[in-house]
C-alpha positions as CSV (number, residue, x, y, z in Angstrom):
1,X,0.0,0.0,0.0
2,X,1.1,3.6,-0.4
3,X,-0.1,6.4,1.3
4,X,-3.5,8.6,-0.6
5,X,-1.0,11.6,-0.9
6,X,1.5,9.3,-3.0
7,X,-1.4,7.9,-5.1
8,X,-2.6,11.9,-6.0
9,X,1.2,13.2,-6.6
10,X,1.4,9.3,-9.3
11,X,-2.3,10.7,-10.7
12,X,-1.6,14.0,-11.5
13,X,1.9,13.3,-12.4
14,X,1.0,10.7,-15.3
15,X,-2.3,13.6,-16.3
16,X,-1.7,15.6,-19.0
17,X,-3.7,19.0,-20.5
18,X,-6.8,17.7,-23.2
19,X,-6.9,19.5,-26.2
20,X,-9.0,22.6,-26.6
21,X,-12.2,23.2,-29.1
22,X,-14.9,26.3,-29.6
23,X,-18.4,26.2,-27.6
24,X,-20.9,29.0,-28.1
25,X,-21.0,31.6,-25.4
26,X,-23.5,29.9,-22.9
27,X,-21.6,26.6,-23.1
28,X,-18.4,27.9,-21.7
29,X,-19.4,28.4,-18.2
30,X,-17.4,26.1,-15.6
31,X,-14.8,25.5,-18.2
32,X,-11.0,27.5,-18.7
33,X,-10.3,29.4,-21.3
34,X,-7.6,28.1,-24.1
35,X,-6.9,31.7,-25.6
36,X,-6.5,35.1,-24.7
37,X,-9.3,37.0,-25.5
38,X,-9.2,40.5,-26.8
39,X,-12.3,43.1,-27.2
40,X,-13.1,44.1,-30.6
41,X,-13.5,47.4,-29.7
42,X,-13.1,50.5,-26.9
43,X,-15.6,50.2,-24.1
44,X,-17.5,52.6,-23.8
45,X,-17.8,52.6,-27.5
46,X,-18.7,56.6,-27.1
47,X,-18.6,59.3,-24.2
48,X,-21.8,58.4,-22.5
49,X,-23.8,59.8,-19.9
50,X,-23.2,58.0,-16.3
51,X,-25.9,59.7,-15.0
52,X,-29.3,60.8,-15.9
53,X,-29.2,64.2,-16.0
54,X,-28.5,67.1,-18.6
55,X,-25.6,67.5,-21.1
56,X,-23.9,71.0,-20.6
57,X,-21.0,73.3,-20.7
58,X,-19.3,73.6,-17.6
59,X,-18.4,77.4,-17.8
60,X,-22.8,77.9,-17.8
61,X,-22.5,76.2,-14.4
62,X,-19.8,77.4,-12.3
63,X,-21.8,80.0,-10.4
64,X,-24.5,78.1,-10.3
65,X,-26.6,77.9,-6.6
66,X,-29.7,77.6,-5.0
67,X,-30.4,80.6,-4.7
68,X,-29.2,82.1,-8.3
69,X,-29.5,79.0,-10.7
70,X,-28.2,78.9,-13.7
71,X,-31.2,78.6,-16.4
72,X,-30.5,76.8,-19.3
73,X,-32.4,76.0,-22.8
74,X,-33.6,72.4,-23.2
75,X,-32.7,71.5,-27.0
76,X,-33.5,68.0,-27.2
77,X,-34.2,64.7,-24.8
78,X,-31.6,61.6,-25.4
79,X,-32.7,58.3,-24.1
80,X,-30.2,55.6,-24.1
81,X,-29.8,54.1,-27.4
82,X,-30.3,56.8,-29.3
83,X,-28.1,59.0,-31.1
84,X,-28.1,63.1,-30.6
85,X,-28.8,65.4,-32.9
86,X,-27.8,68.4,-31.7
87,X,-25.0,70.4,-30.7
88,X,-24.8,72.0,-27.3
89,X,-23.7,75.9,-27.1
90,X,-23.5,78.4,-24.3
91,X,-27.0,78.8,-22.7
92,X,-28.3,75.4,-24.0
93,X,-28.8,71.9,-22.6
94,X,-29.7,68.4,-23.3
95,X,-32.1,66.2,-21.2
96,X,-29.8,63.1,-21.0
97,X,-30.1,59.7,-19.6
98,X,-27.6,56.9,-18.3
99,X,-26.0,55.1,-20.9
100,X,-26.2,57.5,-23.7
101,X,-24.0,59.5,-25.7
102,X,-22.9,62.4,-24.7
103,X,-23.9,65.4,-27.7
104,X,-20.9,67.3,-29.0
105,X,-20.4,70.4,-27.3
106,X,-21.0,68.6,-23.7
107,X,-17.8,68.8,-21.3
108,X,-20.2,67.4,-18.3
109,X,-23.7,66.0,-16.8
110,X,-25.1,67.4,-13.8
111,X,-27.5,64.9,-11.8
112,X,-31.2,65.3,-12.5
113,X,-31.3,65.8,-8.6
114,X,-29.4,68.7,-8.8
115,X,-31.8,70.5,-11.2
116,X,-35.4,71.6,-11.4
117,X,-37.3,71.2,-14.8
118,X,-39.4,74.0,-15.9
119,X,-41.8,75.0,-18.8
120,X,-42.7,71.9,-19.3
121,X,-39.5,70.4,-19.8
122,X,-38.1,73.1,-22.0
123,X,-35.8,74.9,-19.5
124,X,-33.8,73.8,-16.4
125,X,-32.8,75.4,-13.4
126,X,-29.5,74.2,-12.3
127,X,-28.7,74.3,-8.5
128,X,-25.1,73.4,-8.2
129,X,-22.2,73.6,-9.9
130,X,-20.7,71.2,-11.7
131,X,-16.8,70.3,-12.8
132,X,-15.5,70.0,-16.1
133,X,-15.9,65.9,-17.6
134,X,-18.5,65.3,-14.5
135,X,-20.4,62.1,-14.9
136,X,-19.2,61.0,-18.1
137,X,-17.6,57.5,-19.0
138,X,-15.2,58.7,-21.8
139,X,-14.8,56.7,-24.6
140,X,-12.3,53.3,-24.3
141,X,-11.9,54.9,-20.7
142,X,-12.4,51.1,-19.4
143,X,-10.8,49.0,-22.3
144,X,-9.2,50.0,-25.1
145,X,-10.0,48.3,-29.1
146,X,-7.6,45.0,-28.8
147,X,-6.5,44.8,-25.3
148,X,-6.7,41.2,-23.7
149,X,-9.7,41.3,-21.4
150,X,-9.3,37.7,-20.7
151,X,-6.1,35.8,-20.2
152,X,-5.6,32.0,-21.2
153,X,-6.1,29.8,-18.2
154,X,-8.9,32.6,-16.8
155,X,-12.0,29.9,-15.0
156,X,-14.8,31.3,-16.8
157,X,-17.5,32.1,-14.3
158,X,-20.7,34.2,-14.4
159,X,-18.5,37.6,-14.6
160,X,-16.3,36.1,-17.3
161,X,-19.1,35.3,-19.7
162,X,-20.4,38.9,-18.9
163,X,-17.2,40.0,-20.5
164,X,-17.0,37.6,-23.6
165,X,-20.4,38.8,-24.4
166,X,-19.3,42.5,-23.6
167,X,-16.5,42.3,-26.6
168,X,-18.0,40.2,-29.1
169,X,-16.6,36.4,-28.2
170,X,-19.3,34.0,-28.7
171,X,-17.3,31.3,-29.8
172,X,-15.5,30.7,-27.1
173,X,-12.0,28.7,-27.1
174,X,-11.8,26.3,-24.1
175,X,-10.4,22.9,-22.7
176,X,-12.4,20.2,-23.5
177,X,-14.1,18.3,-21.7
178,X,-12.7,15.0,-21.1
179,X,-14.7,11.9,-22.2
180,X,-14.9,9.3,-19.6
181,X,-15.8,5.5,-19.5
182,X,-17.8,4.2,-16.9
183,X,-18.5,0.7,-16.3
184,X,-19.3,-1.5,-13.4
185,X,-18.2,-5.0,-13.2
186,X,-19.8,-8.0,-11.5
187,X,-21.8,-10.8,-12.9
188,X,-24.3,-10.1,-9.3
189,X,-25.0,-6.7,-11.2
190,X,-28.9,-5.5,-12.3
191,X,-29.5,-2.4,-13.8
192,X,-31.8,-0.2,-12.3
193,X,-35.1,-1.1,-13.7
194,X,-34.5,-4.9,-13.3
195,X,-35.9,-6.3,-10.5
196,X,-33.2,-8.3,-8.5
197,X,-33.1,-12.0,-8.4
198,X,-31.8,-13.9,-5.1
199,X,-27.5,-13.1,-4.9
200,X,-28.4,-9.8,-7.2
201,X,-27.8,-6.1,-6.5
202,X,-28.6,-3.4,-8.5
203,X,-25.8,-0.8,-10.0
204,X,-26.0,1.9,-8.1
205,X,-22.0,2.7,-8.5
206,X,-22.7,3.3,-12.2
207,X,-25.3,5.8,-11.8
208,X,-23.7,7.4,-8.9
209,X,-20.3,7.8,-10.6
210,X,-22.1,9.2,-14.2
211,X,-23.5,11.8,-11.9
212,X,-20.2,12.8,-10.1
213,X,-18.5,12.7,-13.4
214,X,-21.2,15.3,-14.4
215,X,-20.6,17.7,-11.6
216,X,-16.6,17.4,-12.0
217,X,-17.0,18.5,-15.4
218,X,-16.8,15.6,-18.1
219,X,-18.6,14.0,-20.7
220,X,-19.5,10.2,-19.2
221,X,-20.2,7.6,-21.6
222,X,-21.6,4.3,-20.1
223,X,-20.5,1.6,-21.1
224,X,-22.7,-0.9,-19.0
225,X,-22.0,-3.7,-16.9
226,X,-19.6,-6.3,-17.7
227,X,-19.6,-9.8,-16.2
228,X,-16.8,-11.3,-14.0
229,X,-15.1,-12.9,-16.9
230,X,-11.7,-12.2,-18.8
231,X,-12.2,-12.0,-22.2
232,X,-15.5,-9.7,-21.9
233,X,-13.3,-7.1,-19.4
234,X,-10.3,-7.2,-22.2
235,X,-13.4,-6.4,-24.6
236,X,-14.7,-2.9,-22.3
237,X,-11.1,-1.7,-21.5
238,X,-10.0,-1.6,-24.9
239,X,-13.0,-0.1,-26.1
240,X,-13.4,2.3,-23.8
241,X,-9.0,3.0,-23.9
242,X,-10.2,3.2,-28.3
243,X,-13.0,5.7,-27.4
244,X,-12.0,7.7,-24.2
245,X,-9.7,10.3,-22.3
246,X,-10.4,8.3,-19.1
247,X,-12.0,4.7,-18.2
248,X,-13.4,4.1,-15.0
249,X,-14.3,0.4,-13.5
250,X,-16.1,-0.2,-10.2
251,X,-15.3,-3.2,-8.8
252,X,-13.4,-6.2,-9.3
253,X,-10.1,-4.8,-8.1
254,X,-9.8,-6.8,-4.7
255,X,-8.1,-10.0,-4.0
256,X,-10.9,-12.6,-4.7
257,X,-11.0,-15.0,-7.2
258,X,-13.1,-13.1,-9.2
259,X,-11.6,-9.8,-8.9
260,X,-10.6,-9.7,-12.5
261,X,-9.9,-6.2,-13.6
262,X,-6.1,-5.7,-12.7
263,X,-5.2,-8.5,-15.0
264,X,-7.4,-7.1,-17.4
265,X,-6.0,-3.8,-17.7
266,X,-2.2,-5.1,-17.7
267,X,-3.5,-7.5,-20.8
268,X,-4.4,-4.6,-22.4
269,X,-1.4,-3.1,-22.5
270,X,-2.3,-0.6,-19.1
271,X,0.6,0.5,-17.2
272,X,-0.9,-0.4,-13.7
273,X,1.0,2.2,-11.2
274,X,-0.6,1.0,-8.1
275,X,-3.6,-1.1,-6.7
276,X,-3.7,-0.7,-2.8
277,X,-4.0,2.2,-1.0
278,X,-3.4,3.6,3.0
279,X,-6.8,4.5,3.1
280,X,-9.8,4.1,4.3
281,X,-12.3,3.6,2.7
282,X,-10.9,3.1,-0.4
283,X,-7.9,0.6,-0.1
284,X,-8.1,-1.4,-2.8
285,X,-8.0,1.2,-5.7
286,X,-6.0,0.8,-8.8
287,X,-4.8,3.2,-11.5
288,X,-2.5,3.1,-14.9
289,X,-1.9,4.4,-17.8
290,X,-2.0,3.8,-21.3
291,X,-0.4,6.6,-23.3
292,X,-2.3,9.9,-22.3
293,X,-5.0,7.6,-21.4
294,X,-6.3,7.1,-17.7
295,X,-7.9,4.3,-16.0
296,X,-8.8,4.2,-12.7
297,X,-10.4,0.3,-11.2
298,X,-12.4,1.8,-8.3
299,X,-13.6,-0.4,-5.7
300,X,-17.3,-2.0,-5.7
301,X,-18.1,-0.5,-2.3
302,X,-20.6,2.5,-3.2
303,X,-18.9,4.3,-0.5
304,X,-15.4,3.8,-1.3
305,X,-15.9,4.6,-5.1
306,X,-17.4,8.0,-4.2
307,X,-14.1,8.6,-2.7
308,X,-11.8,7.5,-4.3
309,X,-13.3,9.4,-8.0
310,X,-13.7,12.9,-5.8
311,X,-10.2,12.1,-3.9
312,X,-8.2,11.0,-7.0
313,X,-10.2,11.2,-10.2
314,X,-11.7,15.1,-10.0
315,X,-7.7,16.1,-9.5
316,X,-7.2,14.7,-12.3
317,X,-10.2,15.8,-14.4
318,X,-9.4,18.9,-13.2
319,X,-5.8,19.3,-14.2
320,X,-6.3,17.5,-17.7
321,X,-8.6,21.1,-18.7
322,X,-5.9,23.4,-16.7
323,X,-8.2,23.8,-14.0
324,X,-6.3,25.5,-11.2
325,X,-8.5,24.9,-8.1
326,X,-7.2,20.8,-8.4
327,X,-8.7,19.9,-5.1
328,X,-11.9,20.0,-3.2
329,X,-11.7,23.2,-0.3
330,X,-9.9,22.1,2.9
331,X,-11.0,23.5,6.4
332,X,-10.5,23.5,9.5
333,X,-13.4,21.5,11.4
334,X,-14.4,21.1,14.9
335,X,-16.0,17.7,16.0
336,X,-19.6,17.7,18.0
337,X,-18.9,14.1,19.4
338,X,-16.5,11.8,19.9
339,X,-14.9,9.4,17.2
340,X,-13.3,5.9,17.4
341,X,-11.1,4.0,15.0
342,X,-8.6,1.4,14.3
343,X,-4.9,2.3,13.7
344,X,-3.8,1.4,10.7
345,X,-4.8,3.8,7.2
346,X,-5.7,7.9,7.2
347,X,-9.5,7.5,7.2
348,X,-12.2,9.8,5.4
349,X,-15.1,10.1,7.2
350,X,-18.5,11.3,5.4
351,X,-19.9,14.0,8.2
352,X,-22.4,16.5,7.9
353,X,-20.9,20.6,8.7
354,X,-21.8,24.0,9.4
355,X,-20.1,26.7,9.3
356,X,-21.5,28.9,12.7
357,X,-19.7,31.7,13.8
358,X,-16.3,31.5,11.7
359,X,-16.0,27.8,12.5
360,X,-17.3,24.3,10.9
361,X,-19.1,22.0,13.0
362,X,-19.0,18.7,12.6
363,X,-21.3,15.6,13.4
364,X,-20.4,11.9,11.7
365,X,-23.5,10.9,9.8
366,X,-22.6,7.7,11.7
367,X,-22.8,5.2,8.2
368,X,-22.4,1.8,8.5
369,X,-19.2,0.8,6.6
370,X,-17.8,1.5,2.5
371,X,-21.6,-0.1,1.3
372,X,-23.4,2.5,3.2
373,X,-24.6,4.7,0.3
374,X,-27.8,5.4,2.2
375,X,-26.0,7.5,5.0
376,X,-24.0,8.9,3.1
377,X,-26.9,10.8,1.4
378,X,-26.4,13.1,4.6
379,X,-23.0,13.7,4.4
380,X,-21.7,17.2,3.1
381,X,-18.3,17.0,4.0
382,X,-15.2,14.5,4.8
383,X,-13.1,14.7,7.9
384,X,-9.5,12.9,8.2
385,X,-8.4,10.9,10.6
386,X,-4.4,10.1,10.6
387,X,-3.9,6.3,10.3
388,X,-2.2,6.7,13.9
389,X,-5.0,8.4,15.7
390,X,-7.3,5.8,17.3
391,X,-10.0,8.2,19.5
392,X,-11.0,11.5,18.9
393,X,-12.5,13.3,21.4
394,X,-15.3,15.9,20.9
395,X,-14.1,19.2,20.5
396,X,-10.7,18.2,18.1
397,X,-10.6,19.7,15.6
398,X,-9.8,18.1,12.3
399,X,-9.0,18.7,8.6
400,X,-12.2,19.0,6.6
401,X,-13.3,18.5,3.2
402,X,-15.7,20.3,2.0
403,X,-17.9,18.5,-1.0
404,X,-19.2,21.7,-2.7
405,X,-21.5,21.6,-5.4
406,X,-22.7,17.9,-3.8
């Protein structure tokens, strides 16, 4: 066995970057961007009004006050989108709102709230004065026609696709997503809409992994169950090794008679790195290479196979699109009750945590073992346990993992 931070530093050192492709604008979200991205032309686009207001010259407004306004002519109203169509000379005005271009002849926009509309809207009373280039965004003031807005490597989030629509990019050039192989192994395997026979379980690791693959930020392919039988694994690992970035087999990788997939991979041609593991749960998990390929024969416990993919598989996902946040958030938790185990592999415990006053309480769901899926519905978090540390008491406080986005 070797310890879980051995087996990550082995993953991500035999991961290498996918290739990168175009989505449209709304696809990109969640993914990093392959390219720098430059706007395709000055923002704002025009002087514009960054107030609603009126559009004057600055030396009609100096004196201006209270008690001896300045009164100015209104010459024309310009709502955003439109375009003016007038000049502005001493004594005149514009009515002006936010967003819109500022009429030549304007140096500056005083607030609406510092004026008083009269006649009808045909003259204004201004009641303050206001400085020279007042409340206007000038043109390319925040970017400039072929400056990078977005660097490559940039995690495109909400903001980000704000900005790719702001200059124009809606192809958008990414990392893509890699394509990954799921199958479960096991000739005791149903799928979900069979009923199970005596000595039958349903896959439930299948679905479960599809759906974590989903939230890590890959496109799953399943490739179904295979039986406990040779030439039928050789048959799914070199398909899926033909047809994916990554395989991934749940079960099968233990030390029984029937725990086939090792042998498997090594007959076809996989470059098996290591199969057991100081942890718990999660021990017997193997991983090689073939080329750039991946494959990773995750154990048949429900439990341990959630942990191992999000412990060693997202890391990897992760790094293969340039991801930079690699692994899950890591806190600092405080234990509600006490916690007992046996000495002997760093253990990840599925707990439920809130974060109250600055600091992350923890409670154990209390499962029953790696085949307790069921608890583990009402876990939201992982706390460690060093393989040496036999009782913790309540109050410790403990390394957290936090399983955002769950």
């Amino acid at each position: 066995m070797i310890p879980i931070e051995e087996a990550i530093r082995l993953v991500l050192e035999h991961t290498q970057p996918i290739d990168t492709i175009r989505v449209d604008l709304m696809d990109a979200l969640g993914r990093t961007l392959a390219e720098d991205v430059r706007s395709d032309i000055h923002m704002p686009p025009f002087d514009k009004s960054a107030m609603d207001g009126y559009a004057v010259l600055s030396c009609d407004v100096q004196g201006a006050s209270r008690e001896c306004p300045a009164i100015l002519e209104v010459i024309e109203e310009i709502p955003a989108g439109a375009v003016p169509r007038r000049s502005i000379s001493a004594g005149k005005a514009a009515r002006i709102m936010t967003g819109a271009p500022v009429p030549d002849g304007a140096d500056t926009v005083v607030m609406v709230e510092d004026t008083v509309s009269e006649q009808g809207g045909h003259q204004v009373k201004i009641l303050v004065p206001t400085q020279m280039g007042k409340n206007i965004a000038r043109l390319g003031e925040d970017v400039r026609y072929g400056q990078v807005v977005l660097e490559a490597g940039t995690p495109i989030r909400p903001p980000e696709i704000g900005i790719l629509a702001a200059v124009g990019a809606v192809r958008v050039p990414v990392y893509r997503q890699p394509v990954v192989g799921v199958v479960a192994t096991g000739s005791e395997i149903v799928e979900p809409q069979v009923v199970p026979e005596p000595g039958q379980i349903r896959n439930s690791n299948g679905c479960s992994m599809t759906a974590q693959l989903i939230r890590a930020g890959t496109s799953p392919r399943y490739l179904g169950i295979v039986d406990d039988q040779q030439d039928a694994l050789q048959k799914v690992i070199l398909k899926g090794l033909d047809a994916c970035d990554i395989l991934m087999l749940s079960g099968g990788v233990s030390a029984g008679n029937y725990d086939l997939v090792q042998v498997a991979m090594k007959a076809c041609g996989v470059k098996v790195l290591f199969d057991r593991i100081q942890m718990k749960p999660g021990k017997p998990l193997t991983f090689g290479v073939k080329g750039k390929k991946l494959v990773f024969g995750l154990p048949g416990n429900p439990v341990s196979s959630v942990v191992g993919l999000e412990l060693l598989a997202r890391p990897a996902i992760r790094k293969m699109q340039r991801m930079t946040d690699l692994h899950r958030p890591m806190v600092k938790g405080r234990l509600e009750e006490g916690f007992h185990q046996r000495p002997g592999r760093k253990q990840f415990v599925p707990a439920w945590s809130e974060r109250q006053a600055g600091l992350w309480k923890t409670r154990w769901v209390g499962h029953h073992g790696s085949a307790d899926l069921f608890s583990f519905s009402q876990a939201n978090s992982l706390f460690v346990v060093e393989a040496e540390a036999e009782t913790l008491k309540a109050g410790t406080e403990v390394d957290l993992i936090l399983l955002t986005e769950w």
